[in-house]
C-alpha positions as CSV (number, residue, x, y, z in Angstrom):
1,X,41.4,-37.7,5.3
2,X,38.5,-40.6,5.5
3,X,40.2,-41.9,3.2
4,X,43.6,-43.0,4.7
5,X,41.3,-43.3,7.9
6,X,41.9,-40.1,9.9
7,X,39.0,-39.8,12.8
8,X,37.1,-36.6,10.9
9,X,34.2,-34.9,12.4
10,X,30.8,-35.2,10.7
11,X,29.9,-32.5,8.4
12,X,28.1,-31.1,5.0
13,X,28.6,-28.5,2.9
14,X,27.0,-25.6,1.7
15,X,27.4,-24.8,-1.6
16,X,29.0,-21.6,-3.0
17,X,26.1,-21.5,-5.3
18,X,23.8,-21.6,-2.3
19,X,25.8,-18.9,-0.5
20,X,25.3,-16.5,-3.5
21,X,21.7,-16.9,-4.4
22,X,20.8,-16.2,-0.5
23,X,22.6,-13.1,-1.1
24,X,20.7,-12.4,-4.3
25,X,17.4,-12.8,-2.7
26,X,18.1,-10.1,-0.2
27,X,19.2,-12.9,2.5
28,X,16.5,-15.4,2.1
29,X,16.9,-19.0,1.7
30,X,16.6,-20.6,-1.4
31,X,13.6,-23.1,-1.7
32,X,14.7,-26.0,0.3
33,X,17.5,-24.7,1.7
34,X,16.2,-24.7,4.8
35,X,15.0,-28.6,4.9
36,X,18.3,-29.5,3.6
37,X,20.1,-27.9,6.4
38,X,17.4,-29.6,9.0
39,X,18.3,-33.3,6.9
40,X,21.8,-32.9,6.8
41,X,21.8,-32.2,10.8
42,X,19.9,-34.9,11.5
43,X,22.2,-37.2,9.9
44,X,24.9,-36.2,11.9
45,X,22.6,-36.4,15.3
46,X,22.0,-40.0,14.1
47,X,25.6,-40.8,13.2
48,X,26.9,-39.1,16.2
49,X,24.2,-40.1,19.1
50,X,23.6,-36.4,20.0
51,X,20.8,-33.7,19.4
52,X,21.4,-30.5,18.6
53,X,19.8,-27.9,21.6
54,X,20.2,-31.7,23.8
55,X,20.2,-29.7,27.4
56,X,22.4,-32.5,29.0
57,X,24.6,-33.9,26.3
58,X,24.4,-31.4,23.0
59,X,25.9,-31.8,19.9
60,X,27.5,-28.6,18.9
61,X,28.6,-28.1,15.5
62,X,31.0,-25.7,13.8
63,X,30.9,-23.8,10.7
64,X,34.4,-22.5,8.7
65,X,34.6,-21.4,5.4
66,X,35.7,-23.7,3.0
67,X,38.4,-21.4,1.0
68,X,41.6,-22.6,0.0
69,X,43.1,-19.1,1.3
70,X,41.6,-17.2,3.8
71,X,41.1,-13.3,2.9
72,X,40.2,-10.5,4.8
73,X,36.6,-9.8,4.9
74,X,36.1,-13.9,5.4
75,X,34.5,-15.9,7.5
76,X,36.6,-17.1,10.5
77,X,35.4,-20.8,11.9
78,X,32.7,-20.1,14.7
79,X,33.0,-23.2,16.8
80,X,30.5,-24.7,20.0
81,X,26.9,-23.6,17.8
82,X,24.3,-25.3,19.8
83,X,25.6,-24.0,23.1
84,X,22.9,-21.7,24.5
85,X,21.9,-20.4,28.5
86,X,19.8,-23.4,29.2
87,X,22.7,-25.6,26.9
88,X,25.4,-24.1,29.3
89,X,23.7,-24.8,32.5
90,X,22.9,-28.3,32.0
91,X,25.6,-29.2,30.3
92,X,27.8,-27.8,33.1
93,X,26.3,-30.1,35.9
94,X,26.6,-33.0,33.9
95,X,30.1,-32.7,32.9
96,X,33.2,-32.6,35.4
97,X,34.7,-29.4,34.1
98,X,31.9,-26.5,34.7
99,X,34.3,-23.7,33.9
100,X,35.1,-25.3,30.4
101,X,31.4,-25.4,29.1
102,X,31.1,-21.9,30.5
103,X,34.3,-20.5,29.0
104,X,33.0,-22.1,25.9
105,X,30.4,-20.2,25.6
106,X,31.4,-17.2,26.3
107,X,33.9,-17.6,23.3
108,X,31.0,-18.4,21.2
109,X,29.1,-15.2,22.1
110,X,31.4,-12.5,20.3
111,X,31.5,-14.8,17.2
């Protein structure tokens, strides 16, 4: 969609290959995982002029699996990440729509 010039959120991508040797080490990252992760955000704080966990202007990120199909048993997309109690607060005073951040959140909370 870059391509033909479609405005498409920053992003990376975790790896199936990633994805299945956290599971075989009983749910711990694979070395340099972890900094990957951590680089790959800060690129999109950089290109995007936010921080993630910002208390007054956050970038929030979401994560979706990346199947062609979705199945049962998969992932649904998990959107607002970054939004927290302290997030909330903030960032409800500073924008003009209070009850949107807050509604927000509370969405992301059963995810």
């Amino acid at each position: 969609m870059t391509r033909i010039g479609m405005p498409v959120p920053f992003g990376f991508t975790i790896t199936t290959e990633a994805c299945l040797a956290y599971l075989e080490a009983d749910r711990s990252f694979p070395d340099g995982l972890w900094d990957q992760i951590g680089e790959a955000v800060a690129k999109i704080e950089a290109a995007a002029g936010k921080r993630f966990g910002d208390l007054a202007e956050p970038l929030l990120l979401s994560c979706r699996s990346g199947a062609k199909f979705s199945m049962p048993g998969m992932m649904d997309t998990v959107l607002n990440l970054g939004l927290n109690e302290a997030v909330v607060e903030n960032f409800a005073q500073v924008v003009s729509d209070g009850h949107f951040v807050h509604d927000s959140f509370r969405r992301l909370v059963p995810m």
